[in-house]
C-alpha positions as CSV (number, residue, x, y, z in Angstrom):
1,X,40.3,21.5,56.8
2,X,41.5,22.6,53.3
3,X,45.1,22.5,52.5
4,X,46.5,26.1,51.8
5,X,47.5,27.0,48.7
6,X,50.6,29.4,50.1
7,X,52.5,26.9,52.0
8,X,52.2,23.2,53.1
9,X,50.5,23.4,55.7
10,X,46.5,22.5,56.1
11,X,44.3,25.7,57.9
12,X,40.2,26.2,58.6
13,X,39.1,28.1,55.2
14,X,36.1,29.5,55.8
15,X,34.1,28.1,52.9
16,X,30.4,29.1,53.9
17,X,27.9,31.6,51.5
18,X,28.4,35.2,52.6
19,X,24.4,35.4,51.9
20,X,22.0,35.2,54.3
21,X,18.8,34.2,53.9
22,X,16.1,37.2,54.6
23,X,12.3,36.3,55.0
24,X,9.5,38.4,53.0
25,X,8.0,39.7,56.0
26,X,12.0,41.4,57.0
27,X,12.5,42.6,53.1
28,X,8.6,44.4,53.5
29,X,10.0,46.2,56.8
30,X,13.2,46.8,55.2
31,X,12.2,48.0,51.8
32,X,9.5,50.2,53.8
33,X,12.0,52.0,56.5
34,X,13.7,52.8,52.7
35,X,10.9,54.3,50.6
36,X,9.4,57.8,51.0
37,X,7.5,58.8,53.9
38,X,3.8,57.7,53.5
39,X,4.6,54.6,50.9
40,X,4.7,50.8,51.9
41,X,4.3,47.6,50.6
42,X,1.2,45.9,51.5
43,X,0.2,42.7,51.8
44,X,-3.1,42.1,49.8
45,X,-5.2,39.6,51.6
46,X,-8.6,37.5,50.2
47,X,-9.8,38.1,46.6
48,X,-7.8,41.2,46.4
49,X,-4.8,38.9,45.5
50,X,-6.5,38.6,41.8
51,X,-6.7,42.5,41.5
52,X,-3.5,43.9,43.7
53,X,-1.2,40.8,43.3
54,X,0.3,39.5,46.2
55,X,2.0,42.6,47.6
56,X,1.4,46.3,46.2
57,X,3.0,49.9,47.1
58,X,0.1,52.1,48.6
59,X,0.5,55.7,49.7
60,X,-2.2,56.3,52.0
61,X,-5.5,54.4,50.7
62,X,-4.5,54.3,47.0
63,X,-2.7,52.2,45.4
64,X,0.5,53.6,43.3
65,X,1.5,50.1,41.8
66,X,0.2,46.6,42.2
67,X,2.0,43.3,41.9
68,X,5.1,44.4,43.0
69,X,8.3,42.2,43.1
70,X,9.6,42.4,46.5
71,X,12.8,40.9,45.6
72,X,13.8,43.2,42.8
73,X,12.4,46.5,44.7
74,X,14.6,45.2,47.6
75,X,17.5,44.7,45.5
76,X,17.0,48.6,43.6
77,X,16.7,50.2,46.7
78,X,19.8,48.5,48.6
79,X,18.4,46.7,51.2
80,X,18.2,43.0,49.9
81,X,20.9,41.3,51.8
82,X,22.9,40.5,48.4
């Protein structure tokens, strides 16, 4: 309970983040419903970590861009939950 500001009374302020918290695997579904038909995020798996990076965009069997930032493609294309 926080006292209000606009009269003398005390009220329930809501005073939780408006942010949720999204896991990688939910931004990779997300970010791929938003990016052209045929593209996606992968996962790489094994030793192709060192080549790839963690998670690349693919189109079909090649690979467009490697060591992609999930967070900051989520957050171009509008579907990071900030």
């Amino acid at each position: 309970m926080r006292k209000s500001r606009f009269s003398g009374t005390t009220s329930m302020v809501r005073t939780t983040s408006l942010h949720s918290t999204v896991t990688e695997r939910a931004l990779i579904q997300r970010i791929n419903r938003a990016l052209p038909k045929g593209q996606a995020v992968k996962i790489a798996r094994g030793k192709k970590i060192e080549a790839r990076g963690l998670f690349y965009l693919a189109e079909g069997g090649a690979i467009l861009d490697g060591n992609v930032d999930i967070t900051k493609l989520g957050r171009e294309l509008g579907v990071d939950a900030r």
